[in-house]
PDB file of the backbone (N, CA, C, O) and the ligand in Angstrom, with CONECT records:
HET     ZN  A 101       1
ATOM      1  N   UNK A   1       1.906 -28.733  -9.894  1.00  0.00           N
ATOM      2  CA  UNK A   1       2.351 -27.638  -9.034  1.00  0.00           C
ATOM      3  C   UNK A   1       2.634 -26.396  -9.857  1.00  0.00           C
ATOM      4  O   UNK A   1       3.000 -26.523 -11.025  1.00  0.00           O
ATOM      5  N   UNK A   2       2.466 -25.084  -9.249  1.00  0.00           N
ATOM      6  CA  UNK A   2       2.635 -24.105  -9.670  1.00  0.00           C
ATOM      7  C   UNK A   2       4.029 -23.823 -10.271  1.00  0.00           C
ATOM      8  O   UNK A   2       4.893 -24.314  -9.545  1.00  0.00           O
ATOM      9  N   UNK A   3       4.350 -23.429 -10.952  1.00  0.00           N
ATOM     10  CA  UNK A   3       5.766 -22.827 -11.049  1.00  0.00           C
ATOM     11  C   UNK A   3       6.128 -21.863 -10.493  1.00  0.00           C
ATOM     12  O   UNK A   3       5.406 -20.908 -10.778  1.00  0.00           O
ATOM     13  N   UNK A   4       7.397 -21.477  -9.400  1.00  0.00           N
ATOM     14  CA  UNK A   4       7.259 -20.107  -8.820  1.00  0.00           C
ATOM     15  C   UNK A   4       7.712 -19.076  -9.420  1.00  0.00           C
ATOM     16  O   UNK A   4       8.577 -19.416 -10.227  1.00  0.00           O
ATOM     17  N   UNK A   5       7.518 -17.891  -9.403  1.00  0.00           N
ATOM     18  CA  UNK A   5       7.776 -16.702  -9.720  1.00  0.00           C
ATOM     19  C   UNK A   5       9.001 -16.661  -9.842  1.00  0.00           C
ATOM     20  O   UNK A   5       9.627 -16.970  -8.828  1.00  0.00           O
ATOM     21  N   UNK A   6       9.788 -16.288 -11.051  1.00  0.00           N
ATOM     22  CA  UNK A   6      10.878 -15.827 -11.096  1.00  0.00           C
ATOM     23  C   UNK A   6      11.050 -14.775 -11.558  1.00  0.00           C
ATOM     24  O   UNK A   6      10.823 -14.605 -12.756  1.00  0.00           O
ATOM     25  N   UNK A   7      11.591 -13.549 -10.605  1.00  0.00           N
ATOM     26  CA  UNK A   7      11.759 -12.103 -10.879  1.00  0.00           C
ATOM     27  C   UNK A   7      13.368 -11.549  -9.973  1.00  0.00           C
ATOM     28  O   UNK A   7      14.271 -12.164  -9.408  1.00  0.00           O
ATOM     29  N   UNK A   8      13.081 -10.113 -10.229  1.00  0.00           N
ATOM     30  CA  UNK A   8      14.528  -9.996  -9.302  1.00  0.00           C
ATOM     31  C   UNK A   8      13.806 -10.245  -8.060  1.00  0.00           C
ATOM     32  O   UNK A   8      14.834 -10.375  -7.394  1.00  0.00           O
ATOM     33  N   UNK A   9      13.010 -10.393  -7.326  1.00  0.00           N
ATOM     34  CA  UNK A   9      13.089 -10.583  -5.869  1.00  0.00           C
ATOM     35  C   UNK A   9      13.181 -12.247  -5.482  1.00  0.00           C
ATOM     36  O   UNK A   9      13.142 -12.594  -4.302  1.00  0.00           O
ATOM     37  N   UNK A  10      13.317 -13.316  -6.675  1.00  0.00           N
ATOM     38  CA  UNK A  10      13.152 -14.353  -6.550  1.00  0.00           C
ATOM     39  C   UNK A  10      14.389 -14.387  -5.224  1.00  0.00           C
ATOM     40  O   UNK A  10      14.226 -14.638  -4.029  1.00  0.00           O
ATOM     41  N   UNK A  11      15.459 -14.083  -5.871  1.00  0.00           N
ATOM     42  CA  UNK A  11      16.844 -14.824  -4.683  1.00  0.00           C
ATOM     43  C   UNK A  11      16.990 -13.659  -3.368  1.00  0.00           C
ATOM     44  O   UNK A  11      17.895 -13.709  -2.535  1.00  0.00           O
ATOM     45  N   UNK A  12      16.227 -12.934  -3.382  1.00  0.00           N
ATOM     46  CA  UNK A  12      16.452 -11.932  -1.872  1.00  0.00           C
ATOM     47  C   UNK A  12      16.013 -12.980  -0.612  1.00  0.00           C
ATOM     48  O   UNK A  12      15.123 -13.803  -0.401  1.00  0.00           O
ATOM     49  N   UNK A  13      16.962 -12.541  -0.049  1.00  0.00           N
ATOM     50  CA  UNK A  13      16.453 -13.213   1.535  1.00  0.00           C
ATOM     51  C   UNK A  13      15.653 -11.973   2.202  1.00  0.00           C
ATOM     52  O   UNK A  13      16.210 -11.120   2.892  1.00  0.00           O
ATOM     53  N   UNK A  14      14.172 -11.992   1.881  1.00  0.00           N
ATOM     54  CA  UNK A  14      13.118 -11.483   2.778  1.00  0.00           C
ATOM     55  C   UNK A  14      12.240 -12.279   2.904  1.00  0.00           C
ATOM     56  O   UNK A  14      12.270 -13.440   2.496  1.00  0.00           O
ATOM     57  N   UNK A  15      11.234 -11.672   3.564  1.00  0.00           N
ATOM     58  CA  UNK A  15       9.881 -12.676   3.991  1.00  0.00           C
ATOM     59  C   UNK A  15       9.453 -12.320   2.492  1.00  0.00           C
ATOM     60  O   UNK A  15       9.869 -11.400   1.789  1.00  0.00           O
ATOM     61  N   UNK A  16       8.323 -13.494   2.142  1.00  0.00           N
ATOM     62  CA  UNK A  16       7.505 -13.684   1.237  1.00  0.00           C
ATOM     63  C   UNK A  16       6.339 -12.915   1.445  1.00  0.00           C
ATOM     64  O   UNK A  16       5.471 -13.068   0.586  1.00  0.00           O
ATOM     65  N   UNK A  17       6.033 -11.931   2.593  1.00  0.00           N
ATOM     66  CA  UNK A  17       5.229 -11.099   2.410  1.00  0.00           C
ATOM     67  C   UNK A  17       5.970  -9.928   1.923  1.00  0.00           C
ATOM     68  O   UNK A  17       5.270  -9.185   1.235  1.00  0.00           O
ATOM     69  N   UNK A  18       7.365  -9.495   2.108  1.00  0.00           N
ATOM     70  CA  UNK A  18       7.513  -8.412   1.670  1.00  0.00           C
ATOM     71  C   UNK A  18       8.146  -8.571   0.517  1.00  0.00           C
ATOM     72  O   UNK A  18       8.635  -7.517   0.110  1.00  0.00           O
ATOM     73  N   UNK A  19       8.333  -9.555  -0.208  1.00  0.00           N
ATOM     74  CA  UNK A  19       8.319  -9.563  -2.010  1.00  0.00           C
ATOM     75  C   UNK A  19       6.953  -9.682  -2.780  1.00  0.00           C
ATOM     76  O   UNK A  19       6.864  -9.661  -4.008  1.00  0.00           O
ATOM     77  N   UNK A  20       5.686  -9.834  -1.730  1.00  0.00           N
ATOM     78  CA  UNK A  20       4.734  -9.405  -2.308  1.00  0.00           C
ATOM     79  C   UNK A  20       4.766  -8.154  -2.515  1.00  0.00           C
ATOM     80  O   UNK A  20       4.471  -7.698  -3.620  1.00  0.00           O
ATOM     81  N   UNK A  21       5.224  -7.183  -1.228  1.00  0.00           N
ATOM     82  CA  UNK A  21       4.671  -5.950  -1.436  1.00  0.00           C
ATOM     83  C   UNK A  21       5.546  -5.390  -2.401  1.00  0.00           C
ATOM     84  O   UNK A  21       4.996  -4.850  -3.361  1.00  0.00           O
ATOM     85  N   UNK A  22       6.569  -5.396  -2.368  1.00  0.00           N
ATOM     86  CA  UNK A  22       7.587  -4.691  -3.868  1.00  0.00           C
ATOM     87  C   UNK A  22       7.498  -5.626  -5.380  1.00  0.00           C
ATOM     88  O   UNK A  22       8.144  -5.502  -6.421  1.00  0.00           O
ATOM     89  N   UNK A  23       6.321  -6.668  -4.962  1.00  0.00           N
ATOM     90  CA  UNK A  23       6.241  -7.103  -6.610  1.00  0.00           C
ATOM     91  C   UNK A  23       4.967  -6.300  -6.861  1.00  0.00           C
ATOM     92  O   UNK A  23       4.558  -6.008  -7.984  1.00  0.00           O
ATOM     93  N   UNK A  24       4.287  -5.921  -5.533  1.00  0.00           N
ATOM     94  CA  UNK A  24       3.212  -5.084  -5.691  1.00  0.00           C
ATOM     95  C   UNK A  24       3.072  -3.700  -6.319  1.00  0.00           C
ATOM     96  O   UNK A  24       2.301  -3.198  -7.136  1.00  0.00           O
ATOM     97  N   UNK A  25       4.278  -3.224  -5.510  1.00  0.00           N
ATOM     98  CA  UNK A  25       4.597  -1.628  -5.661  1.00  0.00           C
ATOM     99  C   UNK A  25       5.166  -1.582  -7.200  1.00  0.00           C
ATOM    100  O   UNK A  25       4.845  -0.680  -7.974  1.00  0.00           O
ATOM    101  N   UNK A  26       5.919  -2.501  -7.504  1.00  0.00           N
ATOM    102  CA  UNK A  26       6.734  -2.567  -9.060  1.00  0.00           C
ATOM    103  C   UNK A  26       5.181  -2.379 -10.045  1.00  0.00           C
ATOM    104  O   UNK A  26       5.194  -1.371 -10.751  1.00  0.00           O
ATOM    105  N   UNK A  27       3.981  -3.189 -10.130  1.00  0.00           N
ATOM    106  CA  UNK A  27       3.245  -3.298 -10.508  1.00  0.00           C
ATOM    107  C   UNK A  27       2.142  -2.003 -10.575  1.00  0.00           C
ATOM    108  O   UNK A  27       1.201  -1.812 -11.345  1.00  0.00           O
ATOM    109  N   UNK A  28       2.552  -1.367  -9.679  1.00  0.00           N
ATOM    110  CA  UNK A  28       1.394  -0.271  -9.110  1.00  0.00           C
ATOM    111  C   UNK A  28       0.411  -0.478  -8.758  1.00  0.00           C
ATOM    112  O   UNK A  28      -0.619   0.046  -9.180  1.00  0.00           O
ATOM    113  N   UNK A  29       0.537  -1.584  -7.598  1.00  0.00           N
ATOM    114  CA  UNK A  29      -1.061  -2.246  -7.346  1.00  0.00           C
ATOM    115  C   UNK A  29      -0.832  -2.210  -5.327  1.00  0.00           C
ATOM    116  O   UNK A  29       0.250  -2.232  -4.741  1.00  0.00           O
ATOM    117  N   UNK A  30      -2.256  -2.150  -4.671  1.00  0.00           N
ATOM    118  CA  UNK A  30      -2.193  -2.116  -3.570  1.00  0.00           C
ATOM    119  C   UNK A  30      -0.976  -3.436  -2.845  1.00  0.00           C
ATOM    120  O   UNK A  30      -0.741  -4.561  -3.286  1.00  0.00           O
ATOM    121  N   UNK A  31      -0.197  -2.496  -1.194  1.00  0.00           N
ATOM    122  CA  UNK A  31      -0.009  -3.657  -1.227  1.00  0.00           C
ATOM    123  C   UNK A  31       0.085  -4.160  -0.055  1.00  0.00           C
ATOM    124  O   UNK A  31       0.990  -4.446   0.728  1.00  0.00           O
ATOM    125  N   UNK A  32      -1.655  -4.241  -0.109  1.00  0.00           N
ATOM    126  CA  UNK A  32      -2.234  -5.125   0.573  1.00  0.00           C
ATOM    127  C   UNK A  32      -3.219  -5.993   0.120  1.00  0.00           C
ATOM    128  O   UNK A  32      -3.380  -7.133   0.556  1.00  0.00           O
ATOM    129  N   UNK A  33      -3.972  -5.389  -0.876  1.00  0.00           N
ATOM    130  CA  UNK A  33      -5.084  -6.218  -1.615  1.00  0.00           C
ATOM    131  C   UNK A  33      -4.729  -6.607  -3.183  1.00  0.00           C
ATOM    132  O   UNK A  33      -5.391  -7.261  -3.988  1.00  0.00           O
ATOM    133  N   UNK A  34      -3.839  -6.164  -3.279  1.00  0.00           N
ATOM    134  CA  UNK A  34      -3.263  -5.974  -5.074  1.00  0.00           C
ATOM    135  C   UNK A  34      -4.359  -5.252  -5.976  1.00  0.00           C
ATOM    136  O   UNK A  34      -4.429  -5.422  -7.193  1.00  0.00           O
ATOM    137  N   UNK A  35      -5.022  -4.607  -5.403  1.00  0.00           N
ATOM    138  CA  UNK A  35      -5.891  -3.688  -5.966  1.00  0.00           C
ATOM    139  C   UNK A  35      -4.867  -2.527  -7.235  1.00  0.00           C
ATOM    140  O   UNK A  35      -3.683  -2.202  -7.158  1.00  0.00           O
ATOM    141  N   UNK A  36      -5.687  -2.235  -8.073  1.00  0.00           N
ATOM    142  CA  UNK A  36      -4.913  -1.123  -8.744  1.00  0.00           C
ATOM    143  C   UNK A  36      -4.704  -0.041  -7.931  1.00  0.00           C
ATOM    144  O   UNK A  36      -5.692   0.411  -7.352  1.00  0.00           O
ATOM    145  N   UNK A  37      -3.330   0.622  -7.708  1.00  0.00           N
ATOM    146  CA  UNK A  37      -3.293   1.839  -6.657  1.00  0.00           C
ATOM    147  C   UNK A  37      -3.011   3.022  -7.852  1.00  0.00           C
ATOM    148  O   UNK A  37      -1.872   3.432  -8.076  1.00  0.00           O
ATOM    149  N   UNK A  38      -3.811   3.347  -8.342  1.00  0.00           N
ATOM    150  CA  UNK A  38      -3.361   4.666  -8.958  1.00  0.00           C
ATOM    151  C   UNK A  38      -2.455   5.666  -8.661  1.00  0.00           C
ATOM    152  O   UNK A  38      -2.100   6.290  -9.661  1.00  0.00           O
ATOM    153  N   UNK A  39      -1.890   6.077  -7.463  1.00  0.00           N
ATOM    154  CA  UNK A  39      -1.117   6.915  -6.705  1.00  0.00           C
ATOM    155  C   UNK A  39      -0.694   6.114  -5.281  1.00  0.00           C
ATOM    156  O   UNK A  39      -1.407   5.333  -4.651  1.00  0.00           O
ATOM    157  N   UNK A  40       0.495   6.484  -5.009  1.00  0.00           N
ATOM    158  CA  UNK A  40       0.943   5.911  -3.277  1.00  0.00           C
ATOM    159  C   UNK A  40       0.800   4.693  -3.521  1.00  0.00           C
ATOM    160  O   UNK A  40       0.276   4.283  -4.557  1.00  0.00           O
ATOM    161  N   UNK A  41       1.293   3.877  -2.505  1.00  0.00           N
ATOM    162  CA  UNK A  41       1.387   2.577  -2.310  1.00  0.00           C
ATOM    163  C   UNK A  41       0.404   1.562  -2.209  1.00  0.00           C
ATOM    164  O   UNK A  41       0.530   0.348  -2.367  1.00  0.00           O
ATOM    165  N   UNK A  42      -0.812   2.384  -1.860  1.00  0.00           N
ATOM    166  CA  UNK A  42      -1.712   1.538  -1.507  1.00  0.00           C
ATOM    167  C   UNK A  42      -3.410   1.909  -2.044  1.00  0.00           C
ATOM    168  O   UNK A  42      -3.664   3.114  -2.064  1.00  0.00           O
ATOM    169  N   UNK A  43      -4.575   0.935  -2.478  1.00  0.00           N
ATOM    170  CA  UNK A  43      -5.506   1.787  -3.052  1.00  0.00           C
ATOM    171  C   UNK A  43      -6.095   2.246  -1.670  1.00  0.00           C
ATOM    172  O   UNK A  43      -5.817   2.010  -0.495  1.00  0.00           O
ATOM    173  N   UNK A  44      -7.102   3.065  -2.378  1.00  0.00           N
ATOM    174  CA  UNK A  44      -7.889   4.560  -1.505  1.00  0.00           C
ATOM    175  C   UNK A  44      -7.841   3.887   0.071  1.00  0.00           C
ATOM    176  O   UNK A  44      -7.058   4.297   0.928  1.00  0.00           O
ATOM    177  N   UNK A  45      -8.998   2.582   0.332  1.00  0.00           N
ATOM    178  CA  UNK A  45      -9.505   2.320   1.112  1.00  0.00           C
ATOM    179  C   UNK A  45      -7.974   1.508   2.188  1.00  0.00           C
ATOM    180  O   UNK A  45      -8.185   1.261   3.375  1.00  0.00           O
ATOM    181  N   UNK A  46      -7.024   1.297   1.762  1.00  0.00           N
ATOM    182  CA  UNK A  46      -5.766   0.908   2.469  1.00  0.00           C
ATOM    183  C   UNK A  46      -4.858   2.296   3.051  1.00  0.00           C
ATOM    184  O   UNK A  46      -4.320   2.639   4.104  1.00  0.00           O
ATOM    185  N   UNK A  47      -5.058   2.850   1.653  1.00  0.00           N
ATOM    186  CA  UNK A  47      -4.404   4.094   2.058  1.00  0.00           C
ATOM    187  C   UNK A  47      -5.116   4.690   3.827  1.00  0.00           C
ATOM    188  O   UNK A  47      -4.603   4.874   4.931  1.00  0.00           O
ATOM    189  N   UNK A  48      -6.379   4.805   3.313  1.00  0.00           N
ATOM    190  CA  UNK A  48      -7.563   5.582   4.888  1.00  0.00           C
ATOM    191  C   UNK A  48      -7.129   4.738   5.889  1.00  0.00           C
ATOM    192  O   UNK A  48      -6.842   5.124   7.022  1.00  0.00           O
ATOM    193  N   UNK A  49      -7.052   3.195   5.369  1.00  0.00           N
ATOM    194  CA  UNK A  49      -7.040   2.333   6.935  1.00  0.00           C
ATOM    195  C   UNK A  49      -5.454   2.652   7.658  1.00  0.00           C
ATOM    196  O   UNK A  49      -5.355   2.607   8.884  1.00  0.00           O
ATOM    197  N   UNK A  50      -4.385   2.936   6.891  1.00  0.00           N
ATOM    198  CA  UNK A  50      -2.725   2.762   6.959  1.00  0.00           C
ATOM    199  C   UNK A  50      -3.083   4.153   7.859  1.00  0.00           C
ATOM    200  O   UNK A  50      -2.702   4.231   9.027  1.00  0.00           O
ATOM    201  N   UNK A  51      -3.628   4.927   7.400  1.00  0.00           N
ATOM    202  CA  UNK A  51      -3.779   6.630   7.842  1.00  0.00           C
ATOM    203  C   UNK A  51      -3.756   6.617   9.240  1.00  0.00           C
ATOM    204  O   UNK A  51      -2.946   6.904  10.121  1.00  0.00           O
ATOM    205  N   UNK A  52      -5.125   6.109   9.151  1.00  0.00           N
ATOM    206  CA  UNK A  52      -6.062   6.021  10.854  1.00  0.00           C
ATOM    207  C   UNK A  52      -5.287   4.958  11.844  1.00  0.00           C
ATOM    208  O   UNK A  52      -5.430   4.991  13.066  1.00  0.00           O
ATOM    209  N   UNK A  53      -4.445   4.008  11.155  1.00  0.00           N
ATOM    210  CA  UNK A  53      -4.408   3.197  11.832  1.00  0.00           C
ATOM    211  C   UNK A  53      -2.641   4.174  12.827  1.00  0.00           C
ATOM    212  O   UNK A  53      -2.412   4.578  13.967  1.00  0.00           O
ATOM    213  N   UNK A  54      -2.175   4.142  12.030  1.00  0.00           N
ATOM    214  CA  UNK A  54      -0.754   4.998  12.416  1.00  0.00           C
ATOM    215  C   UNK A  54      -1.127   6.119  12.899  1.00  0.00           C
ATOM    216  O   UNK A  54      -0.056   6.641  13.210  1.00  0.00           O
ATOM    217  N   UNK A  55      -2.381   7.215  13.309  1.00  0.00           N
ATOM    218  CA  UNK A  55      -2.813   7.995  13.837  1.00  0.00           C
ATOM    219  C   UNK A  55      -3.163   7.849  15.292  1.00  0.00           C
ATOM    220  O   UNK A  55      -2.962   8.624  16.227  1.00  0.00           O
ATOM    221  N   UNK A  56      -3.821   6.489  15.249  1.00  0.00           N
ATOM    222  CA  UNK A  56      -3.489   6.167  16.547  1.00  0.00           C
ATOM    223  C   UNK A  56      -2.573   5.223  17.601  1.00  0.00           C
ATOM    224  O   UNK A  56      -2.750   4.994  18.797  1.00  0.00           O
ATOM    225  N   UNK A  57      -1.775   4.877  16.897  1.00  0.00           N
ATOM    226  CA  UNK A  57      -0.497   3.898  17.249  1.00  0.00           C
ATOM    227  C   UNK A  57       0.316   5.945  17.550  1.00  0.00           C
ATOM    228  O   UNK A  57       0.174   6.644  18.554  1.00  0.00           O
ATOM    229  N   UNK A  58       0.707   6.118  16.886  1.00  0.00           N
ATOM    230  CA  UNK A  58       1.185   7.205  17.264  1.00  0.00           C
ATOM    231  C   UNK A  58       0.557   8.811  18.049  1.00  0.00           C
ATOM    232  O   UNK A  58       1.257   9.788  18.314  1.00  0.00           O
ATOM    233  N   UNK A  59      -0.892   8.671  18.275  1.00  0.00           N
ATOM    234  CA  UNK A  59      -1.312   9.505  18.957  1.00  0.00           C
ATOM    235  C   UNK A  59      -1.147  10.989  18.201  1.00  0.00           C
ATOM    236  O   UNK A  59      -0.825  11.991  18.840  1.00  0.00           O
ATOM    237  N   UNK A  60      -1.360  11.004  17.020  1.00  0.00           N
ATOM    238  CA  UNK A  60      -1.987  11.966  16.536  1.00  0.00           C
ATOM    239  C   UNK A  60      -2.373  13.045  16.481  1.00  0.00           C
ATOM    240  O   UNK A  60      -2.022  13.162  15.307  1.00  0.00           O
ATOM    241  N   UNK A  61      -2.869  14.142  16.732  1.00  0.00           N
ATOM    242  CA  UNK A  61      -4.115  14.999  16.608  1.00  0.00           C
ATOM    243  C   UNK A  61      -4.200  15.720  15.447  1.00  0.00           C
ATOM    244  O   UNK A  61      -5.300  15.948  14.942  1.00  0.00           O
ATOM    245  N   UNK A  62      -3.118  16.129  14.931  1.00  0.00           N
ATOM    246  CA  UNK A  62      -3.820  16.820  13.365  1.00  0.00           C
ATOM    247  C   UNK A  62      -3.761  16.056  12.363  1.00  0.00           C
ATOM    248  O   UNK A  62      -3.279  14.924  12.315  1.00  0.00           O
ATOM    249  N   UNK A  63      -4.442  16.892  11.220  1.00  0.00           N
ATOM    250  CA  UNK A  63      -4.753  15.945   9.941  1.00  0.00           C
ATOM    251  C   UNK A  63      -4.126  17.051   9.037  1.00  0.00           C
ATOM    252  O   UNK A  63      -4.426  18.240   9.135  1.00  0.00           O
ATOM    253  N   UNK A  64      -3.158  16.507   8.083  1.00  0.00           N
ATOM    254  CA  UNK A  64      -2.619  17.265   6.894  1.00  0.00           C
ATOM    255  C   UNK A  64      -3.724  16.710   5.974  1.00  0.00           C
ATOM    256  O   UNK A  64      -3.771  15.654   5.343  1.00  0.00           O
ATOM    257  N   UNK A  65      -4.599  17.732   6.083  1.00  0.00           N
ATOM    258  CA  UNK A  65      -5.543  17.584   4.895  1.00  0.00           C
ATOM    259  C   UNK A  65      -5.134  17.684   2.815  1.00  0.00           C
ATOM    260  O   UNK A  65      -5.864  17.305   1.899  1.00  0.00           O
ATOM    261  N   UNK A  66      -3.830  18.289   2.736  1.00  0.00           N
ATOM    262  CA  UNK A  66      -3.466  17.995   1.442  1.00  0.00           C
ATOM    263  C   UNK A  66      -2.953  16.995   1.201  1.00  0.00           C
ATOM    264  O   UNK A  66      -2.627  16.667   0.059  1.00  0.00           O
ATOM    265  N   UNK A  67      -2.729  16.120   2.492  1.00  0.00           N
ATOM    266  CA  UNK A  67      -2.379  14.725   2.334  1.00  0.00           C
ATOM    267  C   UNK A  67      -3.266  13.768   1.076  1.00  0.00           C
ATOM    268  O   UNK A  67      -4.465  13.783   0.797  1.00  0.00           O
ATOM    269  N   UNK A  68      -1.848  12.770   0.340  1.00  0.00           N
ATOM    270  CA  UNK A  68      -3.112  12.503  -0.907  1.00  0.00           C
ATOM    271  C   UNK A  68      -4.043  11.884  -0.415  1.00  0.00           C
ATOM    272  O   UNK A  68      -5.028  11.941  -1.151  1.00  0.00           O
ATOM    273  N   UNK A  69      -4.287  11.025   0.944  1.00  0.00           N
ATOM    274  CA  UNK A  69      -5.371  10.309   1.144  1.00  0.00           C
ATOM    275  C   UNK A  69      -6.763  11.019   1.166  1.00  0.00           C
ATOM    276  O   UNK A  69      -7.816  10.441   0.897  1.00  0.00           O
ATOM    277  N   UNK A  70      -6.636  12.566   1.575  1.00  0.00           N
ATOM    278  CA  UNK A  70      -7.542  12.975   2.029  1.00  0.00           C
ATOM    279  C   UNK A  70      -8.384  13.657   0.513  1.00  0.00           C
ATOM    280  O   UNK A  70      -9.538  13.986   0.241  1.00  0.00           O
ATOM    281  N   UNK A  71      -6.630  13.620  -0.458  1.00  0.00           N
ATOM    282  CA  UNK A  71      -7.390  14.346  -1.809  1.00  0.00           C
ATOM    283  C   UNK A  71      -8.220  13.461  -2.319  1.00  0.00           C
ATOM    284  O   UNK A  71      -9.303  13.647  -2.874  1.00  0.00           O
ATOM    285  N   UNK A  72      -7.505  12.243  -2.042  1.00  0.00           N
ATOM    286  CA  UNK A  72      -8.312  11.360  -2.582  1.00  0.00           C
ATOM    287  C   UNK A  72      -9.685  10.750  -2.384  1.00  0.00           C
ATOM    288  O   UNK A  72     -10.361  10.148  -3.218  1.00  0.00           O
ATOM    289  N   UNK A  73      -9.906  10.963  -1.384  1.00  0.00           N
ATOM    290  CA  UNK A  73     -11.186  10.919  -0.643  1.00  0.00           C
ATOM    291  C   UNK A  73     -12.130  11.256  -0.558  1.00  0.00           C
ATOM    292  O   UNK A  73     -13.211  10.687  -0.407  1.00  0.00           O
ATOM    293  N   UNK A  74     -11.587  13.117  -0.721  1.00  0.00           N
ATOM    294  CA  UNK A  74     -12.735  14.146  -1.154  1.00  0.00           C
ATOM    295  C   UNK A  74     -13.055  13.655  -2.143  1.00  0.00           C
ATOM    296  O   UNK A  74     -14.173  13.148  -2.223  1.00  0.00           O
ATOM    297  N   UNK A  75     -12.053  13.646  -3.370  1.00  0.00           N
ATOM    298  CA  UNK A  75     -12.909  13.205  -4.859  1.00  0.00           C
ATOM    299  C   UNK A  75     -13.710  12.010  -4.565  1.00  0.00           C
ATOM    300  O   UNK A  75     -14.919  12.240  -4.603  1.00  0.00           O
ATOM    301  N   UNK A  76     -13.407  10.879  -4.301  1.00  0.00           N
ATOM    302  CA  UNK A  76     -14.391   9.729  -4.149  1.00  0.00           C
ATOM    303  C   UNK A  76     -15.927  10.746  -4.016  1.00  0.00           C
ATOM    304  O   UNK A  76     -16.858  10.897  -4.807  1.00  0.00           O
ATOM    305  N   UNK A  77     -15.657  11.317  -2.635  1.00  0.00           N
ATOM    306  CA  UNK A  77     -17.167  11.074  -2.180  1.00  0.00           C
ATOM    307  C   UNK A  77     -18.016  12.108  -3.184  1.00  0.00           C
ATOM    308  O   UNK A  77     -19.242  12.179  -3.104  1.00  0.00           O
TER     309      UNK A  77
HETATM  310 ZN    ZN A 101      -5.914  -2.281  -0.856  1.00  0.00          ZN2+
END
């Protein structure tokens, strides 16, 4: 058997998904895919989906284009 992780989030009472995401964020890695996130919480393609997805859960209509997702995006393409 594995040995489990022992860090400071070992003894928190949260869900085990959300000591992924702050062992994630501690790390600087997506956290959703554990991808490397160079900037923000999440890499490029989580960042776009988190964007769009809360754009329309909340009904939306503008886009803060200096938003980093979008800086980030431009550069990609
Ligand atoms: Zn990701």
């Amino acid at each position: 058997m594995r040995k489990r992780i022992e860090d400071e989030f070992t003894t928190l009472s949260i869900s085990r998904q959300r000591k992924y995401q702050l062992r994630m964020q501690r790390d600087k890695r997506c956290t959703e895919c554990g991808e490397k996130a160079e900037q923000g919480s999440r890499c490029l393609k989580h960042l776009i989906k988190a964007r769009e997805r809360q754009r329309d859960k909340r009904g939306l209509k503008r886009r803060y284009l200096n938003t980093l997702s979008y800086r980030l995006e431009s550069i990609a393409a």
